[in-house]
VOPAGU-2260 file (C-alpha; in pm, 1 decimal, decimal comma):
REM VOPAGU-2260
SITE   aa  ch    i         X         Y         Z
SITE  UNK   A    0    9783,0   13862,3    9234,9
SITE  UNK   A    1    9565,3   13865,9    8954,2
SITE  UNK   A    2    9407,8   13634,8    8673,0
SITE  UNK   A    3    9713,2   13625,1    8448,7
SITE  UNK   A    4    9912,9   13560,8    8778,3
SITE  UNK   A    5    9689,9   13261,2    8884,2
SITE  UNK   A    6    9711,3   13112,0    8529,2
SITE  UNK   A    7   10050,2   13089,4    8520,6
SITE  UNK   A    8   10051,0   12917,5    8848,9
SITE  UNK   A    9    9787,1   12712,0    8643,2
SITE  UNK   A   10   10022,3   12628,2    8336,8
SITE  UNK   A   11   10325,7   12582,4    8555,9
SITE  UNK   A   12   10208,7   12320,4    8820,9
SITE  UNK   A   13   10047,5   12154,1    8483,5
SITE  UNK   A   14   10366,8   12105,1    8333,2
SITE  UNK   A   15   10530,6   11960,9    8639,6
SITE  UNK   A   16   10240,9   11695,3    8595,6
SITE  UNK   A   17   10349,1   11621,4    8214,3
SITE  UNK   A   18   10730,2   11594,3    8355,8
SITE  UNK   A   19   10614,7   11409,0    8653,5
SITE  UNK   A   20   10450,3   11198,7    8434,3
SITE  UNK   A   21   10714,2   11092,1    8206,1
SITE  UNK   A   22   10963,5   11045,5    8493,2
SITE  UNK   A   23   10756,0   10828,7    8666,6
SITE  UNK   A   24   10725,6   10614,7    8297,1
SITE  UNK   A   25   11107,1   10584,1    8325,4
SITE  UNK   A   26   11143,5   10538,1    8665,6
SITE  UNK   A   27   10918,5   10234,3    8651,5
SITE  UNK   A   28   11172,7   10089,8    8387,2
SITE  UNK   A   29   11438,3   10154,9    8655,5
SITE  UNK   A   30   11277,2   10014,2    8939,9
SITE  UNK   A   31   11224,2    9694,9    8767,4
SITE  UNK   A   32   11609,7    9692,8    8659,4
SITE  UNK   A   33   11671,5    9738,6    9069,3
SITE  UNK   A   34   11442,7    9470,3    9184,4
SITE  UNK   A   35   11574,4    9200,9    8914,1
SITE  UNK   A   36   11923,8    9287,9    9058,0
SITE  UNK   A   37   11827,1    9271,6    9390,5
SITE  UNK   A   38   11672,1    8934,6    9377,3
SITE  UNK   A   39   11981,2    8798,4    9142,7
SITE  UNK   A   40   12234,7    8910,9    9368,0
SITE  UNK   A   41   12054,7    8781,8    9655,5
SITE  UNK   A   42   12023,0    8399,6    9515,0
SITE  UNK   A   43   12349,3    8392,7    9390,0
SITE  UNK   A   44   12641,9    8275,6    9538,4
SITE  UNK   A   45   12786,3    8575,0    9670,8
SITE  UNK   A   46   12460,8    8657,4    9849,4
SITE  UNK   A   47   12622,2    8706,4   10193,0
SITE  UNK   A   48   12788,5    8990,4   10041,0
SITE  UNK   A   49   12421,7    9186,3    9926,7
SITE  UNK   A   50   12272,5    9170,5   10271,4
SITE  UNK   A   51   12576,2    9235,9   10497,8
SITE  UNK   A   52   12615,4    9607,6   10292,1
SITE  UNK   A   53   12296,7    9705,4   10445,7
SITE  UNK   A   54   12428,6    9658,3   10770,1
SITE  UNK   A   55   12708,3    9882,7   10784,8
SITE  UNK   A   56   12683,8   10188,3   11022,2
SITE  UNK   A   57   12599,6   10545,0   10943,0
SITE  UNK   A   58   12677,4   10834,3   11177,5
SITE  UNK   A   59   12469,3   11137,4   11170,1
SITE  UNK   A   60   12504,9   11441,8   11282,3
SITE  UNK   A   61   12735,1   11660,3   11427,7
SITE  UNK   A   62   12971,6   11622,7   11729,5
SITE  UNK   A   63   12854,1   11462,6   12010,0
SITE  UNK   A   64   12493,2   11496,7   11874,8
SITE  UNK   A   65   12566,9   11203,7   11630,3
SITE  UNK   A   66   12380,3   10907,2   11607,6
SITE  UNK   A   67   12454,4   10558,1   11428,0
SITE  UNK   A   68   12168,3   10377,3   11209,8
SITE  UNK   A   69   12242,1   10081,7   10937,2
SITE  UNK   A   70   12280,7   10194,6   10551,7
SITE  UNK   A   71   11928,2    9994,9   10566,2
SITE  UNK   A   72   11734,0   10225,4   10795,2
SITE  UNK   A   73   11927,9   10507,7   10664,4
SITE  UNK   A   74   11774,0   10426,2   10267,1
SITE  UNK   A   75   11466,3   10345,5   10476,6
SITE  UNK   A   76   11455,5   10642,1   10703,6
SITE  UNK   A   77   11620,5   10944,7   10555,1
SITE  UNK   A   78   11612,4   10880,0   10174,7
SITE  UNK   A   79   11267,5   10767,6   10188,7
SITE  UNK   A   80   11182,2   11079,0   10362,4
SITE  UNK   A   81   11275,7   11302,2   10050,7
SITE  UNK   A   82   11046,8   11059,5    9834,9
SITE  UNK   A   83   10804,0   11111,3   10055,1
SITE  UNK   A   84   10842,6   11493,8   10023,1
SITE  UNK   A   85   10783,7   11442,6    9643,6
SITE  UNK   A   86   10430,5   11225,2    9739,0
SITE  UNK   A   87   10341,5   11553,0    9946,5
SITE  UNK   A   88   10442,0   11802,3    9653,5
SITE  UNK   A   89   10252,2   11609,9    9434,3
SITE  UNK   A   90    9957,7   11570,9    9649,6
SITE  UNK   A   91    9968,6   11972,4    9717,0
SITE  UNK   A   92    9968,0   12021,8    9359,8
SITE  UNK   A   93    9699,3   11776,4    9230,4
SITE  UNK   A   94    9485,5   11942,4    9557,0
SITE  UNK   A   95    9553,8   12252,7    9421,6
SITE  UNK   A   96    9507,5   12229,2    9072,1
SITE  UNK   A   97    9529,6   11890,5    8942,7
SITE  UNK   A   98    9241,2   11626,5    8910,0
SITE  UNK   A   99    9180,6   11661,5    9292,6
SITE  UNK   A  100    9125,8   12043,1    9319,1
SITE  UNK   A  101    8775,5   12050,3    9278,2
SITE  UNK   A  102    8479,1   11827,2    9402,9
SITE  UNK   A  103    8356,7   11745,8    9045,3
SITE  UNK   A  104    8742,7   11608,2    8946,7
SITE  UNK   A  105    8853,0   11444,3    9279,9
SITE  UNK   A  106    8556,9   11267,7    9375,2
SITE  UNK   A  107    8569,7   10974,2    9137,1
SITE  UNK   A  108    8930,3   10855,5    9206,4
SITE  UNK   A  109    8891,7   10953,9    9567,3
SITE  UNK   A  110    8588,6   10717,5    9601,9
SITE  UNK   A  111    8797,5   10498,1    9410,0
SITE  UNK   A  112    9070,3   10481,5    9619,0
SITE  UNK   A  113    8898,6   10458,6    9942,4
SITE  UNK   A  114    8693,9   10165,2    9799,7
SITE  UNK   A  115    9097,7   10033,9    9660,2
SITE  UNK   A  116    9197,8   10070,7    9992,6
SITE  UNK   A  117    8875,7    9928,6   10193,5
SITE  UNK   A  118    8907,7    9583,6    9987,5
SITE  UNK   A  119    9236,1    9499,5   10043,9
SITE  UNK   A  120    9262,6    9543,3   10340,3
SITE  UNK   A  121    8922,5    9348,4   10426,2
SITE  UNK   A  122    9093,7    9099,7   10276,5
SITE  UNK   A  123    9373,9    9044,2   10410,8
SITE  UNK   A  124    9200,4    9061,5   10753,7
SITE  UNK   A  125    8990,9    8756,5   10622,0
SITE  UNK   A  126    9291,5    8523,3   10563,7
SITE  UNK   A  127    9490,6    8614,2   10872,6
SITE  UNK   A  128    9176,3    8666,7   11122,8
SITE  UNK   A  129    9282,5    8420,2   11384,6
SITE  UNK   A  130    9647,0    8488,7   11371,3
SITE  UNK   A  131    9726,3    8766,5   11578,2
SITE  UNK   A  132   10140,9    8754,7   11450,3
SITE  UNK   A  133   10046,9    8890,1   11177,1
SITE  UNK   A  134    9718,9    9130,1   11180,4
SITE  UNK   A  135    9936,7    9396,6   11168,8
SITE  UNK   A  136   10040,3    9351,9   10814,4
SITE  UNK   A  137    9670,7    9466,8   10700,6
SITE  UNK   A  138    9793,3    9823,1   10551,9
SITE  UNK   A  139   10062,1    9616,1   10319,8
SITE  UNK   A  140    9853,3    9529,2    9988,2
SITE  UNK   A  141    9647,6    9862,6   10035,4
SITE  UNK   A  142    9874,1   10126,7    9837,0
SITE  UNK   A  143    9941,3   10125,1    9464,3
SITE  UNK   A  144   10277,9   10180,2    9324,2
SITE  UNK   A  145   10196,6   10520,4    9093,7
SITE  UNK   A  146   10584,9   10467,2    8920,0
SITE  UNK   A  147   10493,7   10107,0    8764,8
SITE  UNK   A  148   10145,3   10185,5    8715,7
SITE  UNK   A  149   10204,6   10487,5    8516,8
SITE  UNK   A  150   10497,6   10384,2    8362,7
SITE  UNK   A  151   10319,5   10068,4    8208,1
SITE  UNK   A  152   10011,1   10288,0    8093,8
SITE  UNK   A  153   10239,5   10499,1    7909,1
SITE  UNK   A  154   10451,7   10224,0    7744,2
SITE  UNK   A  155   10084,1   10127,5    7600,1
SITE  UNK   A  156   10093,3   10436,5    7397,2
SITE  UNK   A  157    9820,5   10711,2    7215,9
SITE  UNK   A  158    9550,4   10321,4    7205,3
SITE  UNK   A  159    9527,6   10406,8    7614,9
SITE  UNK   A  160    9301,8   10734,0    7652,6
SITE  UNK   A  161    9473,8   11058,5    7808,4
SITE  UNK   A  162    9160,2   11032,1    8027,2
SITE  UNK   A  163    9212,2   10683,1    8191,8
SITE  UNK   A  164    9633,0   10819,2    8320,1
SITE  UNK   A  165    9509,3   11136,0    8446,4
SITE  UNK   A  166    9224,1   10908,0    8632,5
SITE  UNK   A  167    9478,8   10670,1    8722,1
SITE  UNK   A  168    9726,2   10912,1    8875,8
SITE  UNK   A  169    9479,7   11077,8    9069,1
SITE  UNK   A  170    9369,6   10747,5    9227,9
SITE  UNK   A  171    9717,0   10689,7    9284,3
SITE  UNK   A  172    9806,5   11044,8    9435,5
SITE  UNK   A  173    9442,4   11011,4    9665,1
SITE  UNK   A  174    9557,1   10665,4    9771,4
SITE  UNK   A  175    9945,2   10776,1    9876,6
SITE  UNK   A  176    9781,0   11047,9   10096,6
SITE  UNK   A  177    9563,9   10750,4   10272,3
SITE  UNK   A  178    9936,4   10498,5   10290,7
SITE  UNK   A  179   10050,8   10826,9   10436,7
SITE  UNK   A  180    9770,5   10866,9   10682,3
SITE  UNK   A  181    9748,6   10501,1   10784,2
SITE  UNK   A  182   10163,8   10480,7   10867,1
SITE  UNK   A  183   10139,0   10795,1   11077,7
SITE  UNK   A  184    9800,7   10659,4   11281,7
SITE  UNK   A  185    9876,9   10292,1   11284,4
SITE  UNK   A  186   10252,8   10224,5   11235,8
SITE  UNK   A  187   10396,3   10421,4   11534,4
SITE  UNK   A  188   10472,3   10347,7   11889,0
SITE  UNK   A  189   10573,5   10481,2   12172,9
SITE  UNK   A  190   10457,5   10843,0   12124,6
SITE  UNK   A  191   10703,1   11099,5   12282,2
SITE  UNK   A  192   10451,7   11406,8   12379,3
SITE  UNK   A  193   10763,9   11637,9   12390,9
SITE  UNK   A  194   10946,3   11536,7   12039,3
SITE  UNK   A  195   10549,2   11583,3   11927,7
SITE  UNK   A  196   10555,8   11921,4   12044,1
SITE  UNK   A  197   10914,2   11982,0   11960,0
SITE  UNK   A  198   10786,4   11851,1   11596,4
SITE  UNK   A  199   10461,5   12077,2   11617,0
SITE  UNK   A  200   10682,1   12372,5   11691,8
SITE  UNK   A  201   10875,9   12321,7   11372,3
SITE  UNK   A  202   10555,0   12327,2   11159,5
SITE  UNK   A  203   10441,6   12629,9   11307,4
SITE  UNK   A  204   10759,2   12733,1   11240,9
SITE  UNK   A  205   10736,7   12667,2   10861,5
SITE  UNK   A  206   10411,2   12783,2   10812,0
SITE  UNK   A  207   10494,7   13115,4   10952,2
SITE  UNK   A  208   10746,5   13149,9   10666,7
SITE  UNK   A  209   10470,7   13063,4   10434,2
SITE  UNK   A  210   10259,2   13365,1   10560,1
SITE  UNK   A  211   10517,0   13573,1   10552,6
SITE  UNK   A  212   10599,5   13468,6   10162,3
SITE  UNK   A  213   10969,1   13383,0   10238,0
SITE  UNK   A  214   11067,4   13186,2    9910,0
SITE  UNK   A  215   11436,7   13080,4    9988,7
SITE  UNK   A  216   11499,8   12707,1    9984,4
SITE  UNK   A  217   11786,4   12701,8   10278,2
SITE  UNK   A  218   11465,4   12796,1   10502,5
SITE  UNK   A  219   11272,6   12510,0   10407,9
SITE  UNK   A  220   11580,6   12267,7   10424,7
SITE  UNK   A  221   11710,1   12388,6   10766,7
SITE  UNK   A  222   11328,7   12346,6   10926,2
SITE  UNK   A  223   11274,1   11997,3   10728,8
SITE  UNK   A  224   11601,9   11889,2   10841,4
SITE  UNK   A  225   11491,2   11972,9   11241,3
SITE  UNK   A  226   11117,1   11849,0   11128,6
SITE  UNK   A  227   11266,9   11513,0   11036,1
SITE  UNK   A  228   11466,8   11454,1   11351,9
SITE  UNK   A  229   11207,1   11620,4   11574,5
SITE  UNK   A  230   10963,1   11315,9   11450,5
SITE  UNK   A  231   11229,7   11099,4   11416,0
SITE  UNK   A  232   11263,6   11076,7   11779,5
SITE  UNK   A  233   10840,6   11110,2   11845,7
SITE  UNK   A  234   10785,6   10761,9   11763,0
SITE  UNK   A  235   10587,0   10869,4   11422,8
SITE  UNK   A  236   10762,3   10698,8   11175,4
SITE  UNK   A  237   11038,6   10953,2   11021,4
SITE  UNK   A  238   10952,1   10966,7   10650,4
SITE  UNK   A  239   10594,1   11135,3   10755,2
SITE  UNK   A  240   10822,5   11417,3   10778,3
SITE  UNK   A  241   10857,2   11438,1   10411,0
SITE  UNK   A  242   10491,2   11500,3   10403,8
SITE  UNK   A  243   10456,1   11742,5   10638,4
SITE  UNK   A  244   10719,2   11970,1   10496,3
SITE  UNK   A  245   10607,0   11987,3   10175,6
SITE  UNK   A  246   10229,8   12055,7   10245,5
SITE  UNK   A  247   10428,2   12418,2   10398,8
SITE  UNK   A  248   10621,6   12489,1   10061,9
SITE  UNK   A  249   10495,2   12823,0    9903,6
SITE  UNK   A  250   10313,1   12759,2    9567,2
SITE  UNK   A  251   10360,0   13111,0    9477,1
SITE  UNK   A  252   10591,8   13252,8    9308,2
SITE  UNK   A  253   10772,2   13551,8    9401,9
SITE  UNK   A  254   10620,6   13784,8    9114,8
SITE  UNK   A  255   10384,9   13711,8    8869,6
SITE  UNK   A  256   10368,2   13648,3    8466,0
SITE  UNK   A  257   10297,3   13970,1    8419,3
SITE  UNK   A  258   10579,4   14120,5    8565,2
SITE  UNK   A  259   10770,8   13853,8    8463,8
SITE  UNK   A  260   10731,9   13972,7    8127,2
SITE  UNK   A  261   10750,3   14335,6    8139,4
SITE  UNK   A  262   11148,7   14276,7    8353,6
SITE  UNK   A  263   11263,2   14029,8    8087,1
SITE  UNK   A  264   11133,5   14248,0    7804,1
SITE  UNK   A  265   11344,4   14605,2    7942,9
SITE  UNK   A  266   11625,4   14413,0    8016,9
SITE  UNK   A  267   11618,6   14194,8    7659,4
SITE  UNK   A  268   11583,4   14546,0    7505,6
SITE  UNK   A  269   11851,2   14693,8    7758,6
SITE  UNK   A  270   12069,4   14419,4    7629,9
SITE  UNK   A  271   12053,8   14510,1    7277,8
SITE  UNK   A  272   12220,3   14852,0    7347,1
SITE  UNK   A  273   12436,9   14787,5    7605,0
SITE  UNK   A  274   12819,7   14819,3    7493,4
SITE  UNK   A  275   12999,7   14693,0    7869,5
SITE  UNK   A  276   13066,0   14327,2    7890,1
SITE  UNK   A  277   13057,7   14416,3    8228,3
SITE  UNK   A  278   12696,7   14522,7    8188,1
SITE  UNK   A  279   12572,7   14239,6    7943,5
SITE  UNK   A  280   12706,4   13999,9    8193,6
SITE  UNK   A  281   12462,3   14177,1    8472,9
SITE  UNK   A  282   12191,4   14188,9    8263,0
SITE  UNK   A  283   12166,5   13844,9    8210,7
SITE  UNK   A  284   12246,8   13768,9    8534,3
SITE  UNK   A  285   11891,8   13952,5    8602,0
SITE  UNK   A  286   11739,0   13763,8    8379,1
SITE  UNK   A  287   11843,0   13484,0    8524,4
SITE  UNK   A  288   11717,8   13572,8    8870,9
SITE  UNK   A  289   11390,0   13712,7    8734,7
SITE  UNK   A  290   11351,4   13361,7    8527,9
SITE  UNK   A  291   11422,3   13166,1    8888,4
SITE  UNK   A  292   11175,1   13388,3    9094,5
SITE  UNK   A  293   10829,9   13341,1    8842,6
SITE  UNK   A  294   10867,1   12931,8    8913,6
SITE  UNK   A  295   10729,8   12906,6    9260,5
SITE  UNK   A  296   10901,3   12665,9    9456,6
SITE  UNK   A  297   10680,7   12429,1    9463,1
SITE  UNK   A  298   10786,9   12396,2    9161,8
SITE  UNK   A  299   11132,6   12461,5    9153,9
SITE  UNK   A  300   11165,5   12132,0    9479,1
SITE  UNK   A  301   10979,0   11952,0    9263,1
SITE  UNK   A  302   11145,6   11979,2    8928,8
SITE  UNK   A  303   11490,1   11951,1    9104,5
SITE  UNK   A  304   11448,2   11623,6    9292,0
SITE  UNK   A  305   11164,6   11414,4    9076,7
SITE  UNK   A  306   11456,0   11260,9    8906,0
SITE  UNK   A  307   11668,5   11229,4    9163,1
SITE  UNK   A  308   11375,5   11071,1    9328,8
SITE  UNK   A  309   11284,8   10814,3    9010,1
SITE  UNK   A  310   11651,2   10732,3    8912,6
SITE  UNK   A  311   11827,9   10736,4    9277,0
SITE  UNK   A  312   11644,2   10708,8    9604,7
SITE  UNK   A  313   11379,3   10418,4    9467,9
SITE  UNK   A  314   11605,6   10190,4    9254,1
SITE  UNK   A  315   11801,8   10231,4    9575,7
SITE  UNK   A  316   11563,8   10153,6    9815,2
SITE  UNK   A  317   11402,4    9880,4    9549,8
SITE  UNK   A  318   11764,2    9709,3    9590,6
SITE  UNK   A  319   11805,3    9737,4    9924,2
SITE  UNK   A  320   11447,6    9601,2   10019,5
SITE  UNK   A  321   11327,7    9349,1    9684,2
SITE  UNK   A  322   11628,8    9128,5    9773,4
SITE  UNK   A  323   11508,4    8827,7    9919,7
SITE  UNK   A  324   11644,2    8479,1    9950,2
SITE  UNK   A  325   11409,4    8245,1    9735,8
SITE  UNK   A  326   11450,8    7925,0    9895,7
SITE  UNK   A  327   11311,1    7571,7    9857,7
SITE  UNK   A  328   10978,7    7597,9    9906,3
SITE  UNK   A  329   10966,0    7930,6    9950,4
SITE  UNK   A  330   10652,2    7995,4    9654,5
SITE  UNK   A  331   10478,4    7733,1    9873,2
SITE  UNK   A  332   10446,8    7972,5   10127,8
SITE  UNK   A  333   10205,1    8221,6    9948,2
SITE  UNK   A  334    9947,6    7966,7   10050,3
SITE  UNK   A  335   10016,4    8097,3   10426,9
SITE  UNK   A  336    9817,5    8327,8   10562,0
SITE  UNK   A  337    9965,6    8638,6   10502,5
SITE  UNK   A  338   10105,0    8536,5   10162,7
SITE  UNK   A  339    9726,2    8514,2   10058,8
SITE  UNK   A  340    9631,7    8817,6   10218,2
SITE  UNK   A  341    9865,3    9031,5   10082,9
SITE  UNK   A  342    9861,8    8896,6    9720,1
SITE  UNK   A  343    9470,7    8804,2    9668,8
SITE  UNK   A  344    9468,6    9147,7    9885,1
SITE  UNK   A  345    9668,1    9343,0    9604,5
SITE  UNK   A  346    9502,0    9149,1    9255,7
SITE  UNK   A  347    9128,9    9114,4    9410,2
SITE  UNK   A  348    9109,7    9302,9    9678,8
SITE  UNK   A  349    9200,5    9583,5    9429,0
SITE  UNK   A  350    8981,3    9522,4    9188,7
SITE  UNK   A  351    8687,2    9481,5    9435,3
SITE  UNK   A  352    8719,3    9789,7    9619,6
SITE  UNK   A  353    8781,5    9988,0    9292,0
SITE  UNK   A  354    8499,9    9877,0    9081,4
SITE  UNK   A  355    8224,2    9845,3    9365,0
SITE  UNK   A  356    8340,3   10251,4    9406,7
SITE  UNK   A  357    8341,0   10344,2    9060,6
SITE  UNK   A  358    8009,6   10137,5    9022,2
SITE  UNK   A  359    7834,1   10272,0    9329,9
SITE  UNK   A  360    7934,4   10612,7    9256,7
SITE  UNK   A  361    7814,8   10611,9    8864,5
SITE  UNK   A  362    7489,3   10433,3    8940,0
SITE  UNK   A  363    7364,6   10679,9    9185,1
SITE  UNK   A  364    7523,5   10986,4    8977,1
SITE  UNK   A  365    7793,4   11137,6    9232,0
SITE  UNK   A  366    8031,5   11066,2    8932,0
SITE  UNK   A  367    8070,0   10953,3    8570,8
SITE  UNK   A  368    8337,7   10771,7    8404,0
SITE  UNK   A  369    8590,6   10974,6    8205,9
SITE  UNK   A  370    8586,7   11049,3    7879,1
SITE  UNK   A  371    8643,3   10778,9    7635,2
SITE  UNK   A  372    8708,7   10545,5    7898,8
SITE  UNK   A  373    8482,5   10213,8    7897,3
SITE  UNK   A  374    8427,1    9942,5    8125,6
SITE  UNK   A  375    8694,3    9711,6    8040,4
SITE  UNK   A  376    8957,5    9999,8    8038,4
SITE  UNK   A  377    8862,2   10039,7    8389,9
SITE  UNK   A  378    8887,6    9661,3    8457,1
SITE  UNK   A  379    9231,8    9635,2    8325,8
SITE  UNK   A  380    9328,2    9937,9    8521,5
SITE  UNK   A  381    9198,2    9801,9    8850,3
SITE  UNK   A  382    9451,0    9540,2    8769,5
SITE  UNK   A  383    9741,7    9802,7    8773,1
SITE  UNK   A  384    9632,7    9911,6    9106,8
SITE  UNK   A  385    9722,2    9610,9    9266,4
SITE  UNK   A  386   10121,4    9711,2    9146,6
SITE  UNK   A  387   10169,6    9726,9    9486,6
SITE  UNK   A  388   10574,7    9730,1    9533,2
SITE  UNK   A  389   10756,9   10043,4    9682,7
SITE  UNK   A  390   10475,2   10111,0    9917,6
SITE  UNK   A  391   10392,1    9779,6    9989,6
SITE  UNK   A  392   10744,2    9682,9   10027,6
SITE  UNK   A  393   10796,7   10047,6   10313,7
SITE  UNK   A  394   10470,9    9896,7   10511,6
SITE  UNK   A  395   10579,4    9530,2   10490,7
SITE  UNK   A  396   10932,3    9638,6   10721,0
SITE  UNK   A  397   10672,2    9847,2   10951,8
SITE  UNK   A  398   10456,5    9586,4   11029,0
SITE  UNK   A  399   10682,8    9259,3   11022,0
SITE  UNK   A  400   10995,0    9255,7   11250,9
SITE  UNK   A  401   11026,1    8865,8   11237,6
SITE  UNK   A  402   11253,3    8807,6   10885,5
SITE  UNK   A  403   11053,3    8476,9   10792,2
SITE  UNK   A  404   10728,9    8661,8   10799,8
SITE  UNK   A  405   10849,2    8965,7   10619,6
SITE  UNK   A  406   11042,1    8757,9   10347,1
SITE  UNK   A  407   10682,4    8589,7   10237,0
SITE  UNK   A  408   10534,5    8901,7   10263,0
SITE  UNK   A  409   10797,7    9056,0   10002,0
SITE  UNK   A  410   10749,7    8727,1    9760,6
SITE  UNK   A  411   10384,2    8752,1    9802,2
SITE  UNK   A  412   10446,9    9176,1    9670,3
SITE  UNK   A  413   10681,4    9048,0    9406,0
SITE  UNK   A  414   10415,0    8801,4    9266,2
SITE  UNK   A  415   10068,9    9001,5    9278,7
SITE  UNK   A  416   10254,3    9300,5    9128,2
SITE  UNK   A  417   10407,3    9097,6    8822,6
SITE  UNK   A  418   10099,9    8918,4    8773,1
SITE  UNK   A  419    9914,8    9236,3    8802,5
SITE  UNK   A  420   10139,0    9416,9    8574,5
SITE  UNK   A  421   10110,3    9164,4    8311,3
SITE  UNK   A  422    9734,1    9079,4    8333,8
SITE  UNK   A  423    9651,3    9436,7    8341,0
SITE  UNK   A  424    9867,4    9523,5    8033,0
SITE  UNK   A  425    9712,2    9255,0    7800,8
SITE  UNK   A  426    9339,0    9332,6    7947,3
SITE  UNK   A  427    9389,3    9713,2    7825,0
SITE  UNK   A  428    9544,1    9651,3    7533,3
SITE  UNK   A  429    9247,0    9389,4    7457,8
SITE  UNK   A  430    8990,1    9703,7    7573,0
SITE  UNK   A  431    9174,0    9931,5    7358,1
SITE  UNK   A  432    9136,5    9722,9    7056,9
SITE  UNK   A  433    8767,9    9648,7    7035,9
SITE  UNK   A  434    8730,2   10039,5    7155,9
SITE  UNK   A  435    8863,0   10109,9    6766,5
SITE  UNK   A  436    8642,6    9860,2    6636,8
């Protein structure tokens, strides 16, 4: 394809980040909805009620090929999977022609998520060294949550640079892609080599209808579906599927702008003339079908789940997994260990790792600031990093299987991200302010 054909690819994928964007504002709204819910229902009096739905039964599959999980592990398991598709589509896309595709745009919030990452998790290590129970909850405070962080930046309005949320959500798409690559490496166990292999065949399998430019959707679904139980059963946990299958989905369209234009121009002027209902009706039908097959479908996944994704799967999952018993006592235990680790981990540990990055990388000139954006924008955004919540709250059931542990560990999320939230909202509004000065 040519120029005109790559520019549309260009314009398209950069709309999907503008829609993407203002999802993710809205979804943030939602979340919070789910998680005040969540924690209401589960200190009220009918609290027996909220966590015995999560464990009714599920049956899967077909015949004798079914299998039972809890509604928990299904929201967990299979729904998270498909939001974890959408972290791969957008990953792909910012890769491809976002704020990661080249070295010059990607290599500020890369080093700036590595370095958000790298503090954290120090961290935590530092306040639970010693206590080998619960060392394996160091990948908890390490993710940011890109819904609440977005969300919050655009509820700030035009005073907050375009600059500093394009920054921020590629910091927040580089750091999902390292939560994604420390579950797979460090939250599995007991590796199946043949469900691997099974899994490895299905990816071959998928990337061979890349090459061979097969756009239809049922393909992808079908193979994801068999990709998803394939790793399911490997001992990886199940959501890296979601990854996986959408680092295969054709970015291409099926024909170009170009082309586009010309078939929708003939059959527009086709239209005009034509005197057969029978023919209108098959003329716009074409159009139609011509209008579907210039979105690629990267696209076309994308734009059809995001909001099924923002307003479904994580409110659900947000209920299911922010509703924890707050008992007597129970804000006393984010002096514990692990409380500290994951909540100075998230607010300090954040800020840390993110500024040292952003510093080290300016002062020896590998990168420069964005435009407009000063040093106390930054700050307060560092501060929105450590929103840790849906991530924080997916590694938290990985690496905690006793319910004492993994209930402080979910108070100690809830806290740092509402004190991040709120710190980091009045520190940028504060920056903002003596910017216009």
């Amino acid at each position: 394809m040519g120029t005109s054909s790559s520019q549309s690819i260009v314009d398209s994928l950069s709309r999907t980040f503008t829609d993407f964007f203002r999802s993710s504002t809205s979804g943030g709204i939602v979340l919070l909805v789910s998680t005040v819910c969540a924690l209401g229902w589960a200190n009220s009096p009918w609290s027996d009620v909220y966590f015995s739905i999560w464990e009714r039964r599920i049956n899967l599959g077909l015949g004798d090929a079914q299998a039972s999980i809890s509604l928990f592990h299904f929201i967990n398991d299979v729904l998270m999977a498909i939001f974890f598709f959408i972290v791969g589509l957008e990953i792909k896309r910012e890769l491809l022609v976002g704020e990661l595709s080249s070295l010059k745009k990607s290599l500020l919030p890369i080093i700036a998520a590595i370095g958000g990452m790298i503090g954290p998790a120090v961290i935590y290590w530092a306040f639970t060294q010693g206590h080998p129970e619960f060392s394996h909850g160091w990948g908890i405070p390490m993710a940011t949550d890109i819904a609440f962080a977005l969300g919050i930046l655009a509820l700030l309005g035009k005073r907050i640079p375009s600059s500093l949320k394009i920054f921020l959500a590629a910091l927040a798409i580089a750091d999902d892609m390292g939560a994604v690559i420390v579950i797979a490496l460090f939250y599995s166990s007991g590796l199946s080599p043949i469900m691997l292999a099974a899994a490895a065949g299905c990816l071959i399998l998928l990337a061979a209808a890349n090459r061979m430019n097969i756009k239809k959707a049922p393909v992808y679904v079908a193979l994801g579906a068999l990709l998803w139980y394939c790793i399911h059963l490997s001992g990886i946990h199940a959501t890296i599927a979601g990854v996986l299958l959408a680092i295969t989905i054709p970015v291409r369209p099926k024909i170009d702008k170009q082309s586009y234009i010309e078939t929708t121009k003939s059959a527009v002027d086709d239209l005009e003339s034509v005197a057969e209902e029978h023919d209108e009706h098959q003329l716009i039908h074409h159009i139609a079908k011509v209008s579907e097959d210039v979105r690629s479908p990267l696209h076309r996944f994308e734009r059809m789940l995001q909001p099924y994704v923002s307003f479904l799967i994580m409110p659900v999952f947000a209920f299911a997994n922010a509703g924890v018993a707050i008992e007597h006592g129970a804000f006393e235990s984010l002096v514990s260990p692990v409380g500290l680790g994951i909540a100075i981990g998230l607010i300090a540990g954040k800020q840390i790792g993110i500024l040292a990055a952003v510093w080290g990388s300016t002062r020896v000139r590998l990168a420069e600031l964005p435009t407009d954006v000063t040093w106390p924008m930054l700050y307060g955004t560092t501060w929105l990093c450590g929103i840790g919540f849906t991530m924080a709250l997916f590694i938290a059931n990985l690496a905690f299987t006793d319910a004492a542990t993994l209930a402080v560990g979910k108070i100690a999320i809830l806290t740092a991200s509402v004190s991040a939230a709120v710190v980091g909202s009045i520190l940028l509004v504060k920056s903002s302010q003596k910017g216009r000065l």
